[in-house]
C-alpha positions in Angstrom: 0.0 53.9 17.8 -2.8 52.7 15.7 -0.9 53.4 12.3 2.4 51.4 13.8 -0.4 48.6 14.5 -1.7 48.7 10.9 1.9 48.9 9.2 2.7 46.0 11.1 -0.1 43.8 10.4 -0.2 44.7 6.6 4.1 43.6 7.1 2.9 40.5 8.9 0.7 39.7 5.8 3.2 40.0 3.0 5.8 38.0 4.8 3.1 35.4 5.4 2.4 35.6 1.9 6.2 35.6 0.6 6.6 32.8 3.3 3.8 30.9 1.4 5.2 31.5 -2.2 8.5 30.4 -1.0 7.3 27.1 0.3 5.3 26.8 -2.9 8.5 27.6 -5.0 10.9 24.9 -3.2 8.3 22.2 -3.3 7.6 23.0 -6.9 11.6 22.9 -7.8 12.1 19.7 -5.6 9.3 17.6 -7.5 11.0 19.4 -10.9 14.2 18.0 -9.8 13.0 14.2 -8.6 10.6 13.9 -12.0 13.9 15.3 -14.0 15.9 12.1 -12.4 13.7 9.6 -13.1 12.4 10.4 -15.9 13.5 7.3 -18.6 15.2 5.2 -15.8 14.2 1.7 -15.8 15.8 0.9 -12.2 17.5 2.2 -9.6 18.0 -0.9 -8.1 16.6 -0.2 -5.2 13.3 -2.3 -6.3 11.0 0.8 -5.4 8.7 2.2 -8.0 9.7 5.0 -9.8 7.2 7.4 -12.0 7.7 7.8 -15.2 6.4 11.3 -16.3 5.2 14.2 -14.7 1.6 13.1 -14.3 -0.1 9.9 -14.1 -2.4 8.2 -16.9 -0.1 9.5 -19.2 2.3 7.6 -20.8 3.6 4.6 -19.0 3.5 4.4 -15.2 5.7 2.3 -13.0 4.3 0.2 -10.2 4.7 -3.0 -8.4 6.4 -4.8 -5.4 10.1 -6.5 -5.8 11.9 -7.1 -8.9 8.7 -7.1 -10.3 7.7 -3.9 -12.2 4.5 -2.9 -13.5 4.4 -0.2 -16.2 0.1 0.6 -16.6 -0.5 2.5 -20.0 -3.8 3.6 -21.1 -4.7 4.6 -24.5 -4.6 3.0 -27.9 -2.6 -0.4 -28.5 0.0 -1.0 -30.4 -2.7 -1.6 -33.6 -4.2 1.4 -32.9 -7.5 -0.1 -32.1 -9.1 -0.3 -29.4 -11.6 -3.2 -29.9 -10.5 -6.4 -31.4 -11.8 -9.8 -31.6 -9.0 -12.8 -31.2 -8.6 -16.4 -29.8 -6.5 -17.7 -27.3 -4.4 -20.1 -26.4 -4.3 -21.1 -22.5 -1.5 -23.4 -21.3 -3.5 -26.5 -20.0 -1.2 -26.7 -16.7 -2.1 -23.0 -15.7 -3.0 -23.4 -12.3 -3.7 -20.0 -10.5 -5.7 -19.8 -6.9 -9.1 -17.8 -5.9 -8.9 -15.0 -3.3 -11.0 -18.4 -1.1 -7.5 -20.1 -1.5 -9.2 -22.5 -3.7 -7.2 -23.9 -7.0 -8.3 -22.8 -10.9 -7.4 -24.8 -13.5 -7.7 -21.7 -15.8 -7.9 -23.0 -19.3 -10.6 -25.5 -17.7 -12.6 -22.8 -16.7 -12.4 -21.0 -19.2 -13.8 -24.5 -22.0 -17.0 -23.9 -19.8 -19.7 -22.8 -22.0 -20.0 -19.3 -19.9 -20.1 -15.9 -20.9 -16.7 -14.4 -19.1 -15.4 -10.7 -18.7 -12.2 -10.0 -17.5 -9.8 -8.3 -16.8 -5.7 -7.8 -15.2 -5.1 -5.7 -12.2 -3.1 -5.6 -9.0 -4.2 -4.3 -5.7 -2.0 -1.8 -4.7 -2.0 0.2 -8.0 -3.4 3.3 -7.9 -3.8 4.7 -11.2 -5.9 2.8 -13.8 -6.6 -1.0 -11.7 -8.9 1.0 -9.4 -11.4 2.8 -12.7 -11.0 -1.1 -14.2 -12.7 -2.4 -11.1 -15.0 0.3 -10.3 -16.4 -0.1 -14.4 -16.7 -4.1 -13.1 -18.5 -3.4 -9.9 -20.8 -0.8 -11.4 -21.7 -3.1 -13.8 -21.4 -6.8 -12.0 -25.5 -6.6 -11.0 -26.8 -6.0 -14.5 -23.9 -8.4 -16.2 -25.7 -10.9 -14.2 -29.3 -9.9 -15.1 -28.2 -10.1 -18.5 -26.4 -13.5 -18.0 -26.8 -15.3 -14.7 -23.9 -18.1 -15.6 -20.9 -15.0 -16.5 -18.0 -15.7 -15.0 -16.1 -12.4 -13.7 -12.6 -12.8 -13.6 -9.4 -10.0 -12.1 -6.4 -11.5 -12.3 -3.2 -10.1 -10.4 -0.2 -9.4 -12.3 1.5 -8.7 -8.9 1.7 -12.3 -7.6 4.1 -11.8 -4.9 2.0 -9.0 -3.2 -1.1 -10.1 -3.7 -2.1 -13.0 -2.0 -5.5 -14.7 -1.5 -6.4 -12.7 1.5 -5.4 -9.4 -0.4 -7.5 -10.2 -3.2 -10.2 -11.0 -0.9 -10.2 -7.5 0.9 -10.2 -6.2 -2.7 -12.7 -8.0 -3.8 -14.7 -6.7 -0.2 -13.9 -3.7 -1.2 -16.0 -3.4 -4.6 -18.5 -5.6 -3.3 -17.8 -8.6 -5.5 -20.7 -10.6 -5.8 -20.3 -15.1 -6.3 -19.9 -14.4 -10.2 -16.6 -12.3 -9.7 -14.0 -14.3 -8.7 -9.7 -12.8 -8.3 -7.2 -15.2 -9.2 -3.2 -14.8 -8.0 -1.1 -17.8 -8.6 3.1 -18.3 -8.7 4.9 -16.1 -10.5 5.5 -18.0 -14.1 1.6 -19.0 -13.8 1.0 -15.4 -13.8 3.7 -14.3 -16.6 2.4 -17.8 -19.0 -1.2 -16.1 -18.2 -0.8 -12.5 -19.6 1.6 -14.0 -22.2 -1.6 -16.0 -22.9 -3.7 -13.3 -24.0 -1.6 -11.1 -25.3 -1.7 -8.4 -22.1 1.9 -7.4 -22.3 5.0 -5.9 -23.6 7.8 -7.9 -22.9 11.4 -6.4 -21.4 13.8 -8.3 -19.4 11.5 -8.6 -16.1 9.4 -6.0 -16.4 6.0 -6.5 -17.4 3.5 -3.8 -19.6 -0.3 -3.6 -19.4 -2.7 -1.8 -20.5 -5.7 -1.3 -19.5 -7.8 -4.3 -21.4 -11.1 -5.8 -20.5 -11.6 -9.2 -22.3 -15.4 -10.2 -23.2 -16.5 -13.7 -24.6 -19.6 -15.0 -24.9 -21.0 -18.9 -24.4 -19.0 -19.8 -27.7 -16.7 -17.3 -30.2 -14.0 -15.5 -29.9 -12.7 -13.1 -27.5 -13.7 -9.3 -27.9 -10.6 -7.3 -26.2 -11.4 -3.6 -25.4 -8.1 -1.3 -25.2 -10.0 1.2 -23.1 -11.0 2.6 -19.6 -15.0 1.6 -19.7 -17.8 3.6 -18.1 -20.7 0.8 -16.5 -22.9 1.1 -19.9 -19.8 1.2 -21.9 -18.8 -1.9 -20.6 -22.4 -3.5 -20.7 -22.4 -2.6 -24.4 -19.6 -4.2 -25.1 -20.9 -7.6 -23.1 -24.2 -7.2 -25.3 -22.1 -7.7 -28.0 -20.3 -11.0 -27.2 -24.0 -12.5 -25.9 -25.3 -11.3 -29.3 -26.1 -14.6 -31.4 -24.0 -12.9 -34.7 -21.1 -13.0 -32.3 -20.7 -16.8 -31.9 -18.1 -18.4 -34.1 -16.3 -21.5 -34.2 -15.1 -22.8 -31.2 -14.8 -21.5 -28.0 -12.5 -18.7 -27.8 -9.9 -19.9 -26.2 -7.6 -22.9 -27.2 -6.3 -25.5 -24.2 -2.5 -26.2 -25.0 -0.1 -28.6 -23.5 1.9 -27.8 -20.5 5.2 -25.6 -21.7 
């Protein structure tokens, strides 16, 4: 009797293992299969997101809400640098909204003589928006310490999702403090803005980011990152902008007419 128990518990063990490897195997072959499909499709035109690649943070990754696509790409830009100085040009009739549901004349704004850091994001992504913010909110008290007049700026390249009370249980959620501020706006705001400084890739509707912080002192140019930032990462980069051998002509970024 006791060596029919023991043969049957040591068979009630493998099969629970087999069942186990089996499960394993079938899941493993059914993720093959869906990756294998969507690999290198664009759109099923369904208007759900589809992953690009087997794993995320590598290579382009496809996000967003609607029509409206999202593809987030870390790594090196299309230079191959990933810090460069440049100057912008903002569209003077930009007007985008706060996540208070109060109007921002961007390219106003941004003639004010403040030290600014910013970046894009959206608030349902879940790969890189998430580490851009985190670098911001780890930072946001010393940015301040540093310079109490910076202006802190996310703006949502997923306009339709995001609305002002979205952005304002994102910016809840990193415990934004006054100087950060998250800006939405309508749709061809949004696309004029990234087009603005350079953020994307263009293709048909779909819009490419990457995962850029800008920096800009009181006066100068802009200092674009092309890189995930750690909190002193990010302040070192901020020290560089404040520093007075950063300033140059002008102020960065060039109001132009309404298009």
């Amino acid at each position: 009797m006791v060596q029919w128990m023991s043969m049957l518990m040591r068979m009630g063990r493998t099969a629970s293992q087999a069942g186990i490897l089996l499960v394993l195997g079938l899941f493993a072959g059914s993720v093959a299969v869906s990756v294998q499909a969507q690999t290198g499709s664009e759109d099923d035109g369904s208007g759900k997101p589809a992953m690009q690649g087997q794993m995320p943070m590598q290579g382009p990754m496809q996000m967003g809400h609607g029509r409206l696509k999202f593809y987030m790409d870390d790594g090196r830009s299309k230079t191959g640098r990933q810090a460069e100085r440049a100057h912008y040009t903002v569209p003077a009739d930009i007007t985008l909204v706060d996540q208070d549901g109060r109007p921002v004349h961007l390219a106003a704004l941004l003639a004010e003589p403040h030290p600014v850091v910013m970046q894009f994001i959206f608030t349902s992504c879940a790969t890189i928006c998430p580490v851009l913010s985190a670098g911001i909110a780890s930072a946001q008290a010393e940015l301040v310490r540093r310079a109490p007049d910076v202006r802190i700026l996310s703006i949502s390249i997923d306009p339709t999702y995001d609305t002002p009370a979205r952005l304002k249980a994102y910016a809840a959620r990193y415990h934004a403090n006054a100087n950060w501020r998250f800006l939405t706006g309508p749709e061809p705001m949004i696309r004029r803005t990234i087009a603005a400084f350079d953020a994307l890739l263009r293709s048909d509707n779909k819009m490419y980011h990457r995962p850029y912080t800008y920096f800009r002192g009181r006066k100068g140019d802009w200092l674009r990152v092309d890189k995930l930032l750690s909190r002193n990462e990010l302040l070192e980069q901020f020290e560089k902008v404040l520093a007075p051998t950063s300033v140059g002509a002008g102020g960065g970024v060039t109001s132009a007419g309404g298009r």
